[in-house]
PAMAR-561287 format. One record per residue (C-alpha): residue in three letters; x, y, z. Coordinates in steps of 0.5 Angstrom, whole numbers, always signed. Layout:
residues N
   res       X       Y       Z
   ALA       X       Y       Z
...
This chain:
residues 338
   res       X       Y       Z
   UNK      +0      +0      +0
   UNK      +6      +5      +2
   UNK      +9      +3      -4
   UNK      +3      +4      -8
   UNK      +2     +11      -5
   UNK     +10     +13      -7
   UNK      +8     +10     -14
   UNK      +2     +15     -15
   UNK      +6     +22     -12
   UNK     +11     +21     -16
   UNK      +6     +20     -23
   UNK      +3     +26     -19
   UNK      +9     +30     -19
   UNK     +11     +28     -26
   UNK      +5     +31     -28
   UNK      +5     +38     -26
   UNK     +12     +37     -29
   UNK      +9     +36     -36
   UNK      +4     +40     -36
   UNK      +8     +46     -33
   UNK     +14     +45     -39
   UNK      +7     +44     -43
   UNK      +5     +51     -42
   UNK     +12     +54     -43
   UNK     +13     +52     -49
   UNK      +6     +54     -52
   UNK      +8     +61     -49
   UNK     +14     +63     -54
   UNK     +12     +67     -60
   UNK     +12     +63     -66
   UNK     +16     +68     -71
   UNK     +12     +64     -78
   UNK      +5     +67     -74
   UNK      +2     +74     -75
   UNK      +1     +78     -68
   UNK      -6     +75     -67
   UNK      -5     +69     -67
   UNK      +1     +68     -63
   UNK      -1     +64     -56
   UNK      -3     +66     -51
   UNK      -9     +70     -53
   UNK     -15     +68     -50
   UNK     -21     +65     -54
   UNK     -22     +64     -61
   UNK     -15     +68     -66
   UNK     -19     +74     -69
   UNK     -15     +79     -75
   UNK     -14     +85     -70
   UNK     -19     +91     -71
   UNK     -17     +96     -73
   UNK     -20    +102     -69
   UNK     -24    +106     -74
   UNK     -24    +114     -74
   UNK     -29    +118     -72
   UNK     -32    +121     -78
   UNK     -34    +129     -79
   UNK     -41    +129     -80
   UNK     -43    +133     -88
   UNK     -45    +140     -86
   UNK     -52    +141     -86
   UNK     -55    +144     -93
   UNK     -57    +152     -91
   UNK     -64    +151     -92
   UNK     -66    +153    -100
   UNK     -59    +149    -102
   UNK     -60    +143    -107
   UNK     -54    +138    -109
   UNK     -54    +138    -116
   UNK     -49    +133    -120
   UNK     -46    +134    -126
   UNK     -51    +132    -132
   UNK     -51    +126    -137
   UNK     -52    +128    -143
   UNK     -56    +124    -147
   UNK     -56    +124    -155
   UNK     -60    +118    -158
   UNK     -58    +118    -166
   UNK     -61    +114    -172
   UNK     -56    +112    -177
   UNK     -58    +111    -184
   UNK     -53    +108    -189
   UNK     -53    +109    -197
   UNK     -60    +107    -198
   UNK     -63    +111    -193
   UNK     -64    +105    -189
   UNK     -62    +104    -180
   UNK     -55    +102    -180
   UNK     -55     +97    -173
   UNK     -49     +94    -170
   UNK     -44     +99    -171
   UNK     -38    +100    -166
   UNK     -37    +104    -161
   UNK     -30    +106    -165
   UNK     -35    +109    -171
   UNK     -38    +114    -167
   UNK     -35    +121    -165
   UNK     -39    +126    -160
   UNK     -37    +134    -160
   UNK     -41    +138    -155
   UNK     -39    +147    -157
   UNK     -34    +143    -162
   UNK     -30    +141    -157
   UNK     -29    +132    -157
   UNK     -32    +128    -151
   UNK     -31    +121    -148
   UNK     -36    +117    -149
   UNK     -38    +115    -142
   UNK     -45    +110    -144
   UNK     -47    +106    -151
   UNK     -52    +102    -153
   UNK     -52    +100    -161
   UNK     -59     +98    -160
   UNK     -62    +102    -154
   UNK     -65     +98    -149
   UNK     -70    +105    -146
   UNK     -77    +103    -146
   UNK     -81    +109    -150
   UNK     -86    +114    -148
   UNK     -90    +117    -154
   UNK     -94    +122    -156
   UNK     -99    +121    -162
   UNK    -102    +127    -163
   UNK    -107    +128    -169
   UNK    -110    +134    -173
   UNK    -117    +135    -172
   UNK    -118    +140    -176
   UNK    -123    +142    -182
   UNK    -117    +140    -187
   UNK    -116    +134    -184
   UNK    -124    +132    -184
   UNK    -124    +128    -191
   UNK    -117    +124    -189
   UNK    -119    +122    -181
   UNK    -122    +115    -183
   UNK    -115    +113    -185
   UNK    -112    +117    -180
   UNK    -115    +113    -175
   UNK    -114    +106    -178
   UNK    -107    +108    -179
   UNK    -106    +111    -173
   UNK    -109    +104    -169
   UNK    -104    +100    -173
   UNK     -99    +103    -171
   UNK    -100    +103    -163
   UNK    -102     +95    -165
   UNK     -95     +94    -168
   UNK     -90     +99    -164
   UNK     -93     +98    -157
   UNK     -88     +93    -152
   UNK     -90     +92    -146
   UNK     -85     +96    -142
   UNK     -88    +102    -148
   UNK     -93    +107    -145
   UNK     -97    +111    -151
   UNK    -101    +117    -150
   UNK    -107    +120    -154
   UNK    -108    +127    -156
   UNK    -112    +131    -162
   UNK    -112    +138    -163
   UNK    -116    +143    -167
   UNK    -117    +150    -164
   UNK    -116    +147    -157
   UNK    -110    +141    -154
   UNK    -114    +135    -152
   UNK    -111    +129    -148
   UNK    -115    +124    -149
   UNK    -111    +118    -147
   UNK    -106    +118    -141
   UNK     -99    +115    -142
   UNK    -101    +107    -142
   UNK     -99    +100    -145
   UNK    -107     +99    -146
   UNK    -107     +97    -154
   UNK    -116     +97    -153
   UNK    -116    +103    -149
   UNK    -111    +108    -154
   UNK    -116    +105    -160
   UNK    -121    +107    -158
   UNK    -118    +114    -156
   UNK    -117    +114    -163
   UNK    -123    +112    -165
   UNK    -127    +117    -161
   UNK    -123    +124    -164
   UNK    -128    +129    -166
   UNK    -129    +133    -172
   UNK    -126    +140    -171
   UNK    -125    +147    -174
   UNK    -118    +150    -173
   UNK    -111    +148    -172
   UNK    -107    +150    -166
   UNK    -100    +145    -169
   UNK     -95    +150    -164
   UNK     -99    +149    -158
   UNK    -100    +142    -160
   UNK     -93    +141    -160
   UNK     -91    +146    -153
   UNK     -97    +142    -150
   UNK     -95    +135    -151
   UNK     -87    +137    -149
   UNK     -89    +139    -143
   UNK     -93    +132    -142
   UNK     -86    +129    -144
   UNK     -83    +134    -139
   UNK     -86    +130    -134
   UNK     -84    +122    -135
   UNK     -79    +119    -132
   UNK     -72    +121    -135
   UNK     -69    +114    -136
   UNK     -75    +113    -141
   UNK     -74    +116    -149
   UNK     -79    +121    -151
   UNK     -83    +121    -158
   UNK     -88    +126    -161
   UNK     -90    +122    -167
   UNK     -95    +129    -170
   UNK     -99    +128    -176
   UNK    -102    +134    -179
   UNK    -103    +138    -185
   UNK     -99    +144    -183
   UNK    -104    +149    -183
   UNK    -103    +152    -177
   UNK    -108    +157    -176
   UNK    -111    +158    -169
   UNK    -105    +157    -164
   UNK    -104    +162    -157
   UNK     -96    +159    -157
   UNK     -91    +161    -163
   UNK     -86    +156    -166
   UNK     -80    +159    -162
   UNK     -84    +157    -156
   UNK     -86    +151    -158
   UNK     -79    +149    -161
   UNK     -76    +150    -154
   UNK     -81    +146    -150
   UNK     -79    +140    -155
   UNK     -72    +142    -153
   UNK     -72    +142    -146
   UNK     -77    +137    -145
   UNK     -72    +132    -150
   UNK     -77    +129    -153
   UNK     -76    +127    -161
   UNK     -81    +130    -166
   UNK     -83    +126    -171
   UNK     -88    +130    -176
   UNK     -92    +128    -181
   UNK     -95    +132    -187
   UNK    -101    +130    -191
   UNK    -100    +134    -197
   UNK    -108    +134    -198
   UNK    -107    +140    -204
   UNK    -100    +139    -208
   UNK     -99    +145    -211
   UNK     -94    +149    -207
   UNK     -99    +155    -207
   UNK    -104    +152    -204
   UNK    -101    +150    -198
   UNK     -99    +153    -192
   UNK     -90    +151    -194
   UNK     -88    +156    -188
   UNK     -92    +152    -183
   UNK     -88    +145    -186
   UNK     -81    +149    -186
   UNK     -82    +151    -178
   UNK     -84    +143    -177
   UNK     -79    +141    -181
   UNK     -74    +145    -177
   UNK     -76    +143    -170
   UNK     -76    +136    -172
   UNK     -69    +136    -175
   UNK     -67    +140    -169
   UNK     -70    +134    -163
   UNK     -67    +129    -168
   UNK     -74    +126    -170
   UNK     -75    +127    -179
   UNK     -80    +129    -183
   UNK     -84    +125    -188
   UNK     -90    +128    -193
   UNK     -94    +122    -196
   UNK    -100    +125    -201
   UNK    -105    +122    -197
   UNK    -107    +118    -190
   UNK    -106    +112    -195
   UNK     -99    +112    -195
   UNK     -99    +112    -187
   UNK     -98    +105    -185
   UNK     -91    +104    -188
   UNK     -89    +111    -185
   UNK     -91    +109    -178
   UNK     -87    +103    -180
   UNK     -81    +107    -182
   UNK     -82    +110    -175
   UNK     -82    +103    -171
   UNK     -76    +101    -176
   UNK     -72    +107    -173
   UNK     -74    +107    -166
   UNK     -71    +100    -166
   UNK     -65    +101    -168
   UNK     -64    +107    -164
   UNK     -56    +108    -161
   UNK     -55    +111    -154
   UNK     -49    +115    -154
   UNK     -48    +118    -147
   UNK     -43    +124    -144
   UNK     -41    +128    -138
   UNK     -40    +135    -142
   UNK     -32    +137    -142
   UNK     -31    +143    -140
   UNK     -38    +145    -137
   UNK     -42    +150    -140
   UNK     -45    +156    -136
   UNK     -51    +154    -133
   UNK     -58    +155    -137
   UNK     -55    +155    -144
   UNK     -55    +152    -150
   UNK     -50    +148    -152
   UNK     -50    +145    -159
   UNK     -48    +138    -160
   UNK     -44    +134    -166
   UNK     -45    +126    -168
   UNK     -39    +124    -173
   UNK     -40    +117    -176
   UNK     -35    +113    -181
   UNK     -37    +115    -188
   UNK     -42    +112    -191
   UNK     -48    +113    -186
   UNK     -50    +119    -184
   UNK     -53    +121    -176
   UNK     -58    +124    -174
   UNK     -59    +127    -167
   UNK     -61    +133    -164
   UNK     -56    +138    -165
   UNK     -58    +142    -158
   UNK     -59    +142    -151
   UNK     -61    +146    -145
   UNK     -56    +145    -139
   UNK     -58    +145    -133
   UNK     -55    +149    -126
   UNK     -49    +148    -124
């Protein structure tokens, strides 16, 4: 029993020995280790944690004050080739923006812009249009059949003496048909008012979306409270692109009103849209195809302005494209305040 008792002290003993010469060992640094994770931490190793500064709060803005970015500059262009067809899928090596002349990075491009569509169709109402109407309404509903996408929103005026909304911006085929079904028969034409009106419209949607005025008239302004330096502003401030369609109801030059389609094709050509003249509401259908065509194959070019104009100015801009096609685009734009 003594024996035994020695044994177990002395097993004891060797014991502490081990296990304190255990402890010493694991205590020395390990040099192939970060500071972290040398023994003697406690608990589970974790990476130090660096103490994070204390960040000075951003100034309250005086009250009045807004923060304002610098703006994208966006320019949708229509490439047409020898044939006067869309060109789709050039590079982006083949297009050079120039804003007041002076180059610019093109930050974004789309070779076929992916922005859903807000359009405006406005129809002319007026007495001179009264005998093309039925055509116009069938042409007119086709076109919101063919070129609506779900994503799309359509909106529905007519005009005569007055502007009348007669459809709200929507993906409602049934619903716009029959806007177009119901416009009335009417007396004057207030083509200006239309176009600074239906702007204004545009003005009011969302700006990641592309805005269209698809206008048909005959030209013959008559009746409108606005003029043609007020409606060419609001198309420009709205960048909204018009597309206008002439019926030539009379053919001979000096029965028509050619200086109403001069101040049309110069507000057209100005916001990037075109211009087209059919002899009659006949030739409708294939216009408004053209129109879908061209907004399907619509390029997005996108800058920062280098330098940056003065605030509320308007600044001109230049698309170059490899030769062989020719662009369009509108040719200005209204900058924003700094």
């Amino acid at each position: 029993m003594i024996f035994q008792a020695k044994n177990r002290r002395h097993a004891l003993m060797a014991g502490i020995v081990l296990l304190t010469a255990a402890c010493g060992l694991s205590a020395q640094e390990k040099p192939d280790r970060p500071p972290w994770a040398q023994p003697g931490n406690t608990g589970q190793a974790q990476p130090p944690v660096t103490p994070t500064p204390e960040k000075n709060p951003e100034p309250a803005s005086p009250r009045g004050t807004i923060k304002v970015n610098v703006n994208l500059v966006n320019v949708l262009v229509s490439v047409l080739d020898d044939h006067k067809r869309p060109a789709p899928d050039l590079p982006v090596d083949a297009f050079q923006v120039f804003e007041d002349g002076v180059q610019q990075k093109i930050d974004v491009f789309e070779s076929e812009t992916k922005q859903p569509l807000d359009l405006a169709l406005m129809i002319d109402a007026s007495l001179s249009e009264h005998k093309e109407m039925p055509q116009e309404r069938d042409a007119a509903s086709q076109f919101i059949r063919q070129i609506l996408r779900p994503e799309d929103r359509i909106s529905v005026f007519y005009f005569d003496e007055t502007v009348t909304q007669s459809a709200d911006f929507t993906n409602s085929v049934a619903a716009l048909q029959e806007a177009v079904r119901k416009i009335p028969d009417g007396a004057g034409t207030s083509i200006y008012d239309a176009i600074l009106l239906g702007s204004r419209a545009m003005e009011k949607r969302p700006n990641d979306r592309r805005r269209v005025i698809v206008l048909v008239t005959d030209a013959g302004e008559t009746t409108s409270r606005y003029d043609f330096d007020a409606a060419r502003k609001a198309a420009l401030r709205a960048e909204a692109l018009l597309y206008t369609i002439v019926i030539r109801v009379v053919k001979n030059e000096n029965g028509r009103n050619t200086a109403g389609e001069h101040a049309l094709q110069t507000i057209s050509e100005t916001t990037g849209g075109a211009m087209f003249f059919p002899d009659s509401a006949q030739e409708l259908p294939v216009i408004f195809d053209r129109i879908e065509q061209e907004l399907r194959t619509q390029y997005r070019l996108a800058y920062y302005p280098n330098p940056r104009g003065a605030a509320n100015t308007y600044r001109t801009i230049e698309v170059k494209v490899l030769p062989g096609y020719t662009a369009r685009h509108r040719t200005t734009y209204l900058s924003g305040p700094q």
